[in-house]
FIVEX-210392 format. One record per residue (C-alpha): chain; residue in one letter; z, y, x; residue number from 1. Coordinates in nm, 3 decimals, always signed. Layout:
REM FIVEX-210392
kette;rest;w;v;u;nr
A;A;Z;Y;X;NUM $
...
***
This chain:
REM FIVEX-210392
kette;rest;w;v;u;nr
A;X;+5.459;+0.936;-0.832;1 $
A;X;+5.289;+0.574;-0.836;2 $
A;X;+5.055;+0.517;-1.091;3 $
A;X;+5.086;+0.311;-1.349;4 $
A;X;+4.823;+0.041;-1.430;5 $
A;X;+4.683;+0.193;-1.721;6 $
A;X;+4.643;+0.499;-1.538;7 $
A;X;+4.520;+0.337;-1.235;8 $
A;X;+4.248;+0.166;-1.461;9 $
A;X;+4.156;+0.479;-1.610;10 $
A;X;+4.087;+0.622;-1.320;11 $
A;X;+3.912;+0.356;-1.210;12 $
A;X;+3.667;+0.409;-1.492;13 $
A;X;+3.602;+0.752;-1.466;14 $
A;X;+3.499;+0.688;-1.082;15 $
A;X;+3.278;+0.418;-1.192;16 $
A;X;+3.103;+0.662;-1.447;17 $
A;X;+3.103;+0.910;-1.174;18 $
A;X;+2.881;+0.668;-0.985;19 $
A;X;+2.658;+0.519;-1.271;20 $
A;X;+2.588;+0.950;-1.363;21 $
A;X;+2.478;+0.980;-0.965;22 $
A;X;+2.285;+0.691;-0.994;23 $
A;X;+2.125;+0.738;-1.301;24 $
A;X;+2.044;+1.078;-1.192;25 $
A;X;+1.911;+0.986;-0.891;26 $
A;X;+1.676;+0.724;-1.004;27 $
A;X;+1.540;+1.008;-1.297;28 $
A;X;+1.455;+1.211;-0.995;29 $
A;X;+1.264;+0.945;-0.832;30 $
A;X;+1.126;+0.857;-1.170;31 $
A;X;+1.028;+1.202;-1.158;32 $
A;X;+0.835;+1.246;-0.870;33 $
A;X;+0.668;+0.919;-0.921;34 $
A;X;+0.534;+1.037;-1.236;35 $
A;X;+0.411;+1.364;-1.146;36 $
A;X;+0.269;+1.203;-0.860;37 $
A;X;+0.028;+0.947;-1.084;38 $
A;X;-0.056;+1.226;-1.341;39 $
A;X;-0.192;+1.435;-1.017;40 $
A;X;-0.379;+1.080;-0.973;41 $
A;X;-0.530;+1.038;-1.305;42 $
A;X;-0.665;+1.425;-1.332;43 $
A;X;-0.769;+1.469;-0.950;44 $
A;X;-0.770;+1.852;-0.827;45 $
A;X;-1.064;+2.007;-1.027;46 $
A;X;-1.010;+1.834;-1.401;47 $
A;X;-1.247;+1.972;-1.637;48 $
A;X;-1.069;+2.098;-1.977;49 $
A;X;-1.171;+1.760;-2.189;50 $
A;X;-1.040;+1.484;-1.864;51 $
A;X;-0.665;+1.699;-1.852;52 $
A;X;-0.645;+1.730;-2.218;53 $
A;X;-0.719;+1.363;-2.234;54 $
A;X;-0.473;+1.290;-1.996;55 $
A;X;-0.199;+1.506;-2.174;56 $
A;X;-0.247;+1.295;-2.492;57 $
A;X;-0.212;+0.998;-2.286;58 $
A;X;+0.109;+1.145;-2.192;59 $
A;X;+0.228;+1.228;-2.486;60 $
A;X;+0.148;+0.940;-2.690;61 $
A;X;+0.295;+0.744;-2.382;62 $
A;X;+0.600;+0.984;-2.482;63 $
A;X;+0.678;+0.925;-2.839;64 $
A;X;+0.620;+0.521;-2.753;65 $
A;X;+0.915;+0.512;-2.469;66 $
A;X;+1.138;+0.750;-2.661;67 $
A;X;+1.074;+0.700;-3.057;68 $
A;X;+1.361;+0.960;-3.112;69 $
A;X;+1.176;+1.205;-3.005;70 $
A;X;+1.144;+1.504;-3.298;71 $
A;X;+0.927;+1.699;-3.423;72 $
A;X;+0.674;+1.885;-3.134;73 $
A;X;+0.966;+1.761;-2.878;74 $
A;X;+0.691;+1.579;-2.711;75 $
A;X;+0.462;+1.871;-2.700;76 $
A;X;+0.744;+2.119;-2.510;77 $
A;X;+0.811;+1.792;-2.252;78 $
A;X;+0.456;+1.789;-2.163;79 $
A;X;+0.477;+2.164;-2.133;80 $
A;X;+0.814;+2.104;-1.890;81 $
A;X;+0.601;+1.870;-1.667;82 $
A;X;+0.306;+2.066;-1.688;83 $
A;X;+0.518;+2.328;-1.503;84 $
A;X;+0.634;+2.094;-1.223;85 $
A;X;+0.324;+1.994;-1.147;86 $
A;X;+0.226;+2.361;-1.098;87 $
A;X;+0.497;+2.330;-0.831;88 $
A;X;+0.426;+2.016;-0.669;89 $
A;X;+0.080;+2.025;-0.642;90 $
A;X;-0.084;+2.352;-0.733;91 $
A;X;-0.259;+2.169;-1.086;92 $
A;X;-0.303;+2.444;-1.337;93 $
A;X;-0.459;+2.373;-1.693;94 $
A;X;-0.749;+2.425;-1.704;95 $
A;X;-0.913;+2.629;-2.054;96 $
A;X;-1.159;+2.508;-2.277;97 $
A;X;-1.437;+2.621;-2.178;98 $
A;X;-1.737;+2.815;-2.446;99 $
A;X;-2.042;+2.920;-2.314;100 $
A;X;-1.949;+3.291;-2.269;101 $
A;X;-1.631;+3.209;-2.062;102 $
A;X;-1.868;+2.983;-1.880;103 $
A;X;-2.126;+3.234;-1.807;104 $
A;X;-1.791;+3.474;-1.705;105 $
A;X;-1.609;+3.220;-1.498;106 $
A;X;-1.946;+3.152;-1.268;107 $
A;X;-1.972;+3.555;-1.195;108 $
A;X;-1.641;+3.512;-1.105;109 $
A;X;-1.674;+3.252;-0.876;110 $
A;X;-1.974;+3.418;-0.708;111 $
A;X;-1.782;+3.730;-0.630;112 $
A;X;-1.482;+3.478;-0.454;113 $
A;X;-1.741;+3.345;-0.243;114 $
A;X;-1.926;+3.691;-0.145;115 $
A;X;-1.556;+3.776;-0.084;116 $
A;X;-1.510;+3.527;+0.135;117 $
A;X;-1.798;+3.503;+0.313;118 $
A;X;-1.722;+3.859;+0.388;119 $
A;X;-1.416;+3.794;+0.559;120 $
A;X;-1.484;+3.416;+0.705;121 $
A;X;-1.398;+3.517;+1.105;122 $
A;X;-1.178;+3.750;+1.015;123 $
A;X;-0.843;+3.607;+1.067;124 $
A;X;-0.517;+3.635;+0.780;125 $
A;X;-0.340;+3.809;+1.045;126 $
A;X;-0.584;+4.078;+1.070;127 $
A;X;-0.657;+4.088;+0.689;128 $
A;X;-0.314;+4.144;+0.654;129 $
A;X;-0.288;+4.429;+0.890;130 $
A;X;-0.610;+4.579;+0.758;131 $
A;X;-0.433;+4.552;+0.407;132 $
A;X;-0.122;+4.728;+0.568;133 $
A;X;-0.341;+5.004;+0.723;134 $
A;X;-0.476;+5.105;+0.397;135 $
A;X;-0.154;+5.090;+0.190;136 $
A;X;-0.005;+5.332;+0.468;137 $
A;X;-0.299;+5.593;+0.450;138 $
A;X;-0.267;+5.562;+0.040;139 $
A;X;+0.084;+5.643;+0.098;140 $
A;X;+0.015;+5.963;+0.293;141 $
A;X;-0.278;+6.061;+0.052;142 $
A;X;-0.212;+5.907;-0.282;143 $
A;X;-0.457;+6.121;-0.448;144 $
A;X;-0.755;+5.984;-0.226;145 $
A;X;-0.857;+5.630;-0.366;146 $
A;X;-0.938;+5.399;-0.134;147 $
A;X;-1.277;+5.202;-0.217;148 $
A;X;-1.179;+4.896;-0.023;149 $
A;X;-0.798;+4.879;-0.142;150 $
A;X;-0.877;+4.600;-0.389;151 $
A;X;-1.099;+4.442;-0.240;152 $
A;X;-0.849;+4.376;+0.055;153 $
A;X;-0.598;+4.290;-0.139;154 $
A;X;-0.777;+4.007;-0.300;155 $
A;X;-0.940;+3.893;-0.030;156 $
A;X;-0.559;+3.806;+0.113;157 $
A;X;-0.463;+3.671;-0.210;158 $
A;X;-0.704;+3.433;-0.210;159 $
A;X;-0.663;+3.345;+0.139;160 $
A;X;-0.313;+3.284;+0.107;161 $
A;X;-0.385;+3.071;-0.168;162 $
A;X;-0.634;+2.849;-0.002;163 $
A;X;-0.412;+2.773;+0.269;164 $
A;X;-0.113;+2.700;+0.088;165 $
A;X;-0.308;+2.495;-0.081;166 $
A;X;-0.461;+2.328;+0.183;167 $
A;X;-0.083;+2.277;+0.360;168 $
A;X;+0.003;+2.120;-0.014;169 $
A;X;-0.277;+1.876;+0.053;170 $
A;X;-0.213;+1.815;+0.398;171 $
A;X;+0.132;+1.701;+0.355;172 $
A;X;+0.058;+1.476;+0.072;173 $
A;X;-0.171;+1.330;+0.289;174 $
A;X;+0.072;+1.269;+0.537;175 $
A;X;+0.349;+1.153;+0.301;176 $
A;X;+0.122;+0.895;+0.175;177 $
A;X;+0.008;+0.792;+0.484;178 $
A;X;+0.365;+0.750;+0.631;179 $
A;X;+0.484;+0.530;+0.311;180 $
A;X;+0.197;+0.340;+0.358;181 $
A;X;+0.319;+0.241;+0.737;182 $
A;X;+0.638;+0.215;+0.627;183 $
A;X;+0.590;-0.095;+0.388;184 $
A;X;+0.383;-0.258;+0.608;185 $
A;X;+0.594;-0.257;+0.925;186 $
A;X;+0.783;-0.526;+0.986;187 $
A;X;+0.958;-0.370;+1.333;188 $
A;X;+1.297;-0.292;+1.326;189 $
A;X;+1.284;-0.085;+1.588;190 $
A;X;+1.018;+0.133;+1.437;191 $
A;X;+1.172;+0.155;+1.111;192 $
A;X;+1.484;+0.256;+1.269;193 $
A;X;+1.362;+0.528;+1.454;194 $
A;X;+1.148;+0.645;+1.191;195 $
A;X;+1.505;+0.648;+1.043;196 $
A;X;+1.648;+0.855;+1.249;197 $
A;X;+1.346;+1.086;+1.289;198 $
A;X;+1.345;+1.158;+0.880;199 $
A;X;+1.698;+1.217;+0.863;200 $
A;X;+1.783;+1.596;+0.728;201 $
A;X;+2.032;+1.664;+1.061;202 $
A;X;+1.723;+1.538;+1.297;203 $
A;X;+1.677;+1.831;+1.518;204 $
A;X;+1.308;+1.783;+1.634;205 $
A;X;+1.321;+2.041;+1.860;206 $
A;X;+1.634;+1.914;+2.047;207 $
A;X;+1.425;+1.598;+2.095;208 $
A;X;+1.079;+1.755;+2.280;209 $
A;X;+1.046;+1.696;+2.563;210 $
A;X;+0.856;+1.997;+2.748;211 $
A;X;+0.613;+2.000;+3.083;212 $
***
């Protein structure tokens, strides 16, 4: 059956609204990312307790001034939603106020990560991980021996896998910031087009190397 005009219109408008919703979405993603990004900035990777809580009042004062709707603690639990993206797009964890006893606690800590790892500096995560596997499968055949170095294993590849996932998180930022940065300077169409083609989800690098 052919559609009338009205319905023809109406249709018509829900597609548009369609597209303004994808759009509008969209942009609040890159809006997003762009604003995790400068918080990240603005604290740096070690913030002490009094620069990030000076920066989340920033925030949240910045907040309640672009959306005076906002109710009650409303801007208190948004901060607390970004807080946990950052977590996940840069590793930035609050940091706690710090008294003099959690002071004197958090430096014994610290010197027992870096005996730790100066412990295990040539030996590889591979290996620590095997190590870690070998003792897990004599507790398993003995559970009522304890193992002395158990623990200490077992941190010693947590905090190795930490360090280089952080490290990775670092080194593509570094990257990503350094490709943008070519990007709005080049003036080759060529190069842009490539680059293009290259960033492109489908891309199949591997397809594309060219072996000896």
């Amino acid at each position: 059956m052919e559609l009338t005009k009205v319905a023809q219109a109406i249709n018509a408008t829900q597609a548009d609204l369609a597209k303004q919703s994808g759009e509008l979405f969209a942009q609040s993603e890159i809006d997003a990312g762009q604003a995790l990004e400068l918080f990240a900035k603005s604290v740096g990777t070690e913030p002490t307790y009094e620069e990030w809580n000076s920066c989340r009042i920033e925030f949240i004062n910045a907040y309640v001034r672009t959306k005076p709707q906002a109710k009650g603690n409303s801007a208190d639990q948004a901060f607390k939603r970004f807080r946990g993206r950052l977590v996940d797009a840069y590793g930035l964890e609050a940091p706690k106020a710090q008294t003099e006893a959690a002071l004197k606690k958090a430096e014994e800590r610290k010197a027992k990560q870096d005996a730790l790892e100066a412990r295990y500096a040539d030996t590889s995560t591979r290996v620590l991980k095997d190590l870690l596997s070998n003792e897990y499968q004599a507790q398993a055949k003995n559970p009522t021996k304890k193992s002395a170095i158990l623990k200490e294993l077992e941190k010693a590849v947590s905090l190795r896998v930490k360090q280089e996932a952080e490290g990775q998180r670092e080194e593509l930022k570094a990257v990503r910031d350094e490709l943008i940065a070519w990007i709005r300077t080049c003036n080759d169409l060529d190069r842009l087009a490539l680059a293009h083609e290259m960033m492109n989800p489908d891309y199949d690098v591997q397809a594309e190397t060219v072996t000896d």
